[in-house]
C-alpha positions as CSV (number, residue, x, y, z in Angstrom):
1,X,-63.6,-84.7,5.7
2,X,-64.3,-84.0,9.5
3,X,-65.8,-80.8,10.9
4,X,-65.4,-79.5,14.4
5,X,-66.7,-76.6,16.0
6,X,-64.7,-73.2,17.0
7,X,-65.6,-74.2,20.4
8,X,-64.7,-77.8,19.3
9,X,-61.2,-76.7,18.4
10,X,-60.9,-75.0,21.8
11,X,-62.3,-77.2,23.9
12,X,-61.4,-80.6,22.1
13,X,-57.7,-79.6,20.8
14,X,-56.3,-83.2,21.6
15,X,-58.9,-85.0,19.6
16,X,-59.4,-82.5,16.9
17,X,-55.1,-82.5,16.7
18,X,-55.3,-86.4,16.8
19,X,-57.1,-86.5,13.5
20,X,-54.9,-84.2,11.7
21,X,-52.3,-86.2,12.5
22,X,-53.8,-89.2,11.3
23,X,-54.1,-87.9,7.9
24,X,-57.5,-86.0,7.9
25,X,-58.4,-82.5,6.8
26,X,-61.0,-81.3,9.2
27,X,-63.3,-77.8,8.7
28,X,-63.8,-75.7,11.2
29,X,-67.3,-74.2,11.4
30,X,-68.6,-70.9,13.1
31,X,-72.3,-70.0,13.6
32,X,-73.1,-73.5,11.1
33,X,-70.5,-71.8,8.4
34,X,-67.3,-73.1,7.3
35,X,-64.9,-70.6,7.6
36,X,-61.4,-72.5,7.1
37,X,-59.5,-75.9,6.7
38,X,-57.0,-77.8,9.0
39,X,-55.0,-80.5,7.3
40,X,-51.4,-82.3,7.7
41,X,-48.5,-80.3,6.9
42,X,-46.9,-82.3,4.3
43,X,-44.1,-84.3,6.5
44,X,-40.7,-86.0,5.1
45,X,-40.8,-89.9,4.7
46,X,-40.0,-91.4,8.1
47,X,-36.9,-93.5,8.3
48,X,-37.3,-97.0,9.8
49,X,-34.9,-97.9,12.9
50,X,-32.3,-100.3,12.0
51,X,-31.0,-102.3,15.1
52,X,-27.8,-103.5,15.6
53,X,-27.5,-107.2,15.4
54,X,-27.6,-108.4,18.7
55,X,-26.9,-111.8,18.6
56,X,-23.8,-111.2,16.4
57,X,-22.3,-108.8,18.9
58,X,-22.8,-111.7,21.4
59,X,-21.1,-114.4,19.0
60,X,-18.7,-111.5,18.2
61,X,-17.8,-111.5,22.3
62,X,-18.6,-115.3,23.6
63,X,-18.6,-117.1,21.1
64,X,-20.8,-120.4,21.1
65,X,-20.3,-120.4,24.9
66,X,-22.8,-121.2,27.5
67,X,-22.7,-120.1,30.7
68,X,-24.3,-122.4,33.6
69,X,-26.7,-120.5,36.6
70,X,-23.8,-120.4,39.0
71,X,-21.6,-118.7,36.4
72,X,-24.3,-116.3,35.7
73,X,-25.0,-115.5,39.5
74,X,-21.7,-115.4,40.1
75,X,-21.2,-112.8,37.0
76,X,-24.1,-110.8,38.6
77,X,-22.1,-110.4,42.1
78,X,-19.5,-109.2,40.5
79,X,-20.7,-106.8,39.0
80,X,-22.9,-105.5,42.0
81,X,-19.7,-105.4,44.4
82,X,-18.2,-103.2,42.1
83,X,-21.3,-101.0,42.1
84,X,-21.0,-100.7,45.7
85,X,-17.3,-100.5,46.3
């Protein structure tokens, strides 16, 4: 368990926060006394991110085909004339 100061926990907020986040109880001490306990509020179980499948989208739409540079650029020009126009 970590201890910090009442002028830690004033001061030092960002630090003394950071390691309640990672998981630690910390004491806070006046005057050399412990006078009270900070520690992580009991948080729900974090869902992972599921991406969508990118390269299936892009099979889904092209298919196996490949495009050459000068399709690509050309693509690209396209897309900026409509931007501006």
């Amino acid at each position: 368990m970590k201890t910090a100061t009442v002028a830690d926990l004033r001061n030092h907020f960002r630090r003394v926060s950071a390691w309640i986040e990672e998981g630690e109880t910390v004491e806070i001490t006046r005057n050399g006394r412990a006078f009270a306990r900070l520690q992580p509020a009991a948080q729900a179980e974090k869902k992972p991110i599921v991406w969508p499948d990118f390269a299936a989208r892009r099979r889904e739409i092209w298919g196996d085909r490949k495009f050459s540079a000068k399709e690509v650029a050309e693509m690209r020009a396209y897309e900026l004339e409509g931007e501006q126009g």
